[in-house]
C-alpha positions in Angstrom: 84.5 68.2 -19.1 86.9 67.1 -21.7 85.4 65.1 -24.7 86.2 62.2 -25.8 88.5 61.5 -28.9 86.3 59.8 -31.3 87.8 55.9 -31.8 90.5 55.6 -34.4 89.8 52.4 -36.1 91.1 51.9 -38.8 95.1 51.7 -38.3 95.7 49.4 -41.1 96.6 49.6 -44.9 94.2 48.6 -46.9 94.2 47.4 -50.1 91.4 47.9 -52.9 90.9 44.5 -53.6 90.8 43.0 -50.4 87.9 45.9 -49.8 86.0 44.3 -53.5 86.5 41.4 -52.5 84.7 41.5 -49.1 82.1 43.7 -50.8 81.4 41.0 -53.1 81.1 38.3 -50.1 78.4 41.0 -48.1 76.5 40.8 -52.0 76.3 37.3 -52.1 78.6 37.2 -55.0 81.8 35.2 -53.5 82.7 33.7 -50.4 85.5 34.1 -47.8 87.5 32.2 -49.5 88.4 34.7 -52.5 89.3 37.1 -49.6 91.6 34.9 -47.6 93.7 33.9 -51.1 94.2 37.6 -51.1 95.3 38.2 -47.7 97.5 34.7 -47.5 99.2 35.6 -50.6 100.1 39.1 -49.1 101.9 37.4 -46.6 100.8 39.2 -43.5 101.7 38.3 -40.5 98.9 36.9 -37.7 98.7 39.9 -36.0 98.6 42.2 -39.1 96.3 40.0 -40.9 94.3 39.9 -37.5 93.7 43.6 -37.5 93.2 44.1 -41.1 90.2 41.6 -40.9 88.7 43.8 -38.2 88.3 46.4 -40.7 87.5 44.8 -43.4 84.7 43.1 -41.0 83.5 46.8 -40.0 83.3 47.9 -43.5 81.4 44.9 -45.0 82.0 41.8 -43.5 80.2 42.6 -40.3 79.5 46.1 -40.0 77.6 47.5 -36.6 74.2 47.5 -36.1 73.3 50.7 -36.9 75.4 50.6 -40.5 73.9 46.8 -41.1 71.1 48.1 -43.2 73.0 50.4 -44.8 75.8 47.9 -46.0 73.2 45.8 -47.5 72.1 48.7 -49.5 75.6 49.2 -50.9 76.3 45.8 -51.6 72.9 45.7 -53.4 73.9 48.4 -55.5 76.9 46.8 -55.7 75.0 44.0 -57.1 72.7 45.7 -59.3 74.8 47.5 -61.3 78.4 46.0 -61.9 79.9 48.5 -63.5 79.4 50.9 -60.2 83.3 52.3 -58.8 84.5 49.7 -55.9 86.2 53.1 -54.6 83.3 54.7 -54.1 80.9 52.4 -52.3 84.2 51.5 -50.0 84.5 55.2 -49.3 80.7 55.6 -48.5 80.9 53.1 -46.2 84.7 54.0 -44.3 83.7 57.7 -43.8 80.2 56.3 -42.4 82.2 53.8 -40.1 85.3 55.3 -39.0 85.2 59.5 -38.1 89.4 59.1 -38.2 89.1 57.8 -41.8 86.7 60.8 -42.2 88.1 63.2 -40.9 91.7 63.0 -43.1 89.8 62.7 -45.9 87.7 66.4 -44.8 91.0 67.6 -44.8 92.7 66.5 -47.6 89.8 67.5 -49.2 89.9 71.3 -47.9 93.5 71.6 -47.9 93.7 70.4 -51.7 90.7 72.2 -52.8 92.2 75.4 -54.4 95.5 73.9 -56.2 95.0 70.3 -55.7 97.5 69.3 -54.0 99.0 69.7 -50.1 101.4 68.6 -48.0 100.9 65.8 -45.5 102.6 67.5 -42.8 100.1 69.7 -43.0 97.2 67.2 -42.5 99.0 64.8 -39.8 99.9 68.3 -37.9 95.9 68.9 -38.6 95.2 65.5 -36.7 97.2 65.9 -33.9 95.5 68.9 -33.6 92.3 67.1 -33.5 93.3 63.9 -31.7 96.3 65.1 -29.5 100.0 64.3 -29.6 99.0 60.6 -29.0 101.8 57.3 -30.1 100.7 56.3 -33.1 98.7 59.5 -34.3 101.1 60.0 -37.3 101.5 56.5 -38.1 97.6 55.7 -38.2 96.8 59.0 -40.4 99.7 57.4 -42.6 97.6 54.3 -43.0 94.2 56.1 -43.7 96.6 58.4 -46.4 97.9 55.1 -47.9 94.8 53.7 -48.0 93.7 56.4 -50.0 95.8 56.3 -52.1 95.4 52.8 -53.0 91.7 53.3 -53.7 92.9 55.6 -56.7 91.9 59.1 -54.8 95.3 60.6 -54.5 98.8 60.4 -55.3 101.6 60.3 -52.8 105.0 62.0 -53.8 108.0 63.5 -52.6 108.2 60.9 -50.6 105.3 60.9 -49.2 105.3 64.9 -48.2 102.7 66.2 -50.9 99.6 64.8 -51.7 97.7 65.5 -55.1 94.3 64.9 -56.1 93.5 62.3 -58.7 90.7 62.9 -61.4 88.0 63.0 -60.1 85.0 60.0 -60.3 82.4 60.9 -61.8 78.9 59.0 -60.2 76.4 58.3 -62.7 73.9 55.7 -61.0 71.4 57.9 -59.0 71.4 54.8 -56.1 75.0 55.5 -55.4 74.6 59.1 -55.4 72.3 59.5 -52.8 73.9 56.2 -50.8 77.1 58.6 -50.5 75.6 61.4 -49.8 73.8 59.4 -47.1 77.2 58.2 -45.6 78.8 62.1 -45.6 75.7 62.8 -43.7 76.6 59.8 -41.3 79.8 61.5 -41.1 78.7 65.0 -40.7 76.6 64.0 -37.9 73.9 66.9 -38.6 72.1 68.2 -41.4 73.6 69.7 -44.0 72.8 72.2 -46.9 72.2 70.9 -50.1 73.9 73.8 -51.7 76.7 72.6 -50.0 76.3 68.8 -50.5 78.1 68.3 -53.8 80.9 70.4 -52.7 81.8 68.6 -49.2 85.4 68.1 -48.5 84.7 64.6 -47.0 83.7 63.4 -50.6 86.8 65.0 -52.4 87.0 62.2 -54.7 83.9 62.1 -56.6 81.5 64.4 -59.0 78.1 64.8 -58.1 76.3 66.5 -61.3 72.7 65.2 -60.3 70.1 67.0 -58.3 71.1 66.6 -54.9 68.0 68.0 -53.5 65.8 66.2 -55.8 67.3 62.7 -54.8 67.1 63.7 -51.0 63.8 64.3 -51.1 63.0 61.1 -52.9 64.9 59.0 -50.8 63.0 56.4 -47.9 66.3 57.3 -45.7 66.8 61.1 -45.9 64.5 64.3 -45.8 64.5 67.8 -47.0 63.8 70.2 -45.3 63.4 74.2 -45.9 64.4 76.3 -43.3 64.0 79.9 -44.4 63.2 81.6 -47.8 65.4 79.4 -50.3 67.2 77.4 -48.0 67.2 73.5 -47.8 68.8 70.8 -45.5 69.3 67.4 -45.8 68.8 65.4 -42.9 69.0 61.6 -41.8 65.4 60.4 -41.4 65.0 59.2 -38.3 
């Protein structure tokens, strides 16, 4: 049997701000209003703007029931400590929600690890790989890449053909730590090392300096686990 491509989703540009701004509405600190100013004074058309509600709705705005509780969380770190990077909480909750989103950021992330920098050929050929020769394959990875980009991650030049890291962010509050390390676990879909946790391609963006393993196994929402002499795995709690 053949499996089935995971959904695409999110096949829309889009912006940082209209991302804060609907992360402040699921905190309780705006209302929709702030976010359709932004997206009137974009000037998209109803189609476009249509579409680019639906995933700002799956992000924050009305996220699925299995991601409800952990938006909330998000925003409520959101809410608790200000100064926390909109990129990062609006990555935490994209990779957890969309696999495609994911899964070009996985491999910008490997493909860029040694010199910090690849070409995009080489991820949308990556991605076709993944989700066949399909219409609108290339055109949708562009979208996730310009998305990307917009949040501050990456660079785009030559046109577009290479792709180069940004500084790193650096995460300080120990809430969002383990909150994105929750989400690349949602995105993994299995457990994962937590020798290997800091240094997952999916979070490319970010430095992790805390104790992974320490905040897993303090965490209501995720487990350690030892599984041979020295070994440990973080898992989802059920």
């Amino acid at each position: 049997m053949i499996p089935t491509a995971p959904q695409i989703g999110f096949d829309r540009f889009i912006r940082l701000d209209w991302v804060a701004a609907a992360l402040k509405v699921r905190a309780g600190m705006a209302n929709l209003d702030e976010l359709n100013e932004l997206l009137d004074a974009a000037g998209l058309g109803l189609a476009a703007r249509k579409k680019t509600r639906t995933v700002l709705n799956r992000l924050w705005l009305e996220p699925r029931a299995d991601l409800f509780d952990f938006a909330n969380r998000g925003a409520e770190i959101f809410k608790a400590h200000p100064g926390v990077p909109v990129p990062a909480l609006s990555w935490g909750m994209a990779i957890a929600t969309y696999p495609f989103f994911g899964k070009v950021a996985e491999l910008v992330g490997r493909l860029s690890a040694l010199q910090g920098d690849c070409s995009s050929a080489e991820v949308h050929r990556r991605m076709s790989e993944i989700y066949g020769e399909r219409e609108g394959i290339y055109r949708m990875t562009n979208r996730v890449l310009q998305s990307q980009a917009g949040w501050g991650t990456l660079e785009r030049v030559q046109n577009g053909r290479r792709l180069i890291r940004r500084p790193p962010i650096t995460l300080t509050e120990n809430e969002l730590v383990v909150w994105l390390v929750e989400a690349a676990l949602r995105y993994a879909g299995r457990a994962v090392s937590t020798a290997l946790l800091q240094s997952m391609a999916v979070l490319y963006p970010f430095v992790l300096n805390q104790s992974l393993a320490y905040l897993v196994s303090n965490s209501p929402h995720l487990e350690l686990r030892s599984e041979g002499p020295g070994t440990q795995f973080a898992f989802l709690r059920d």
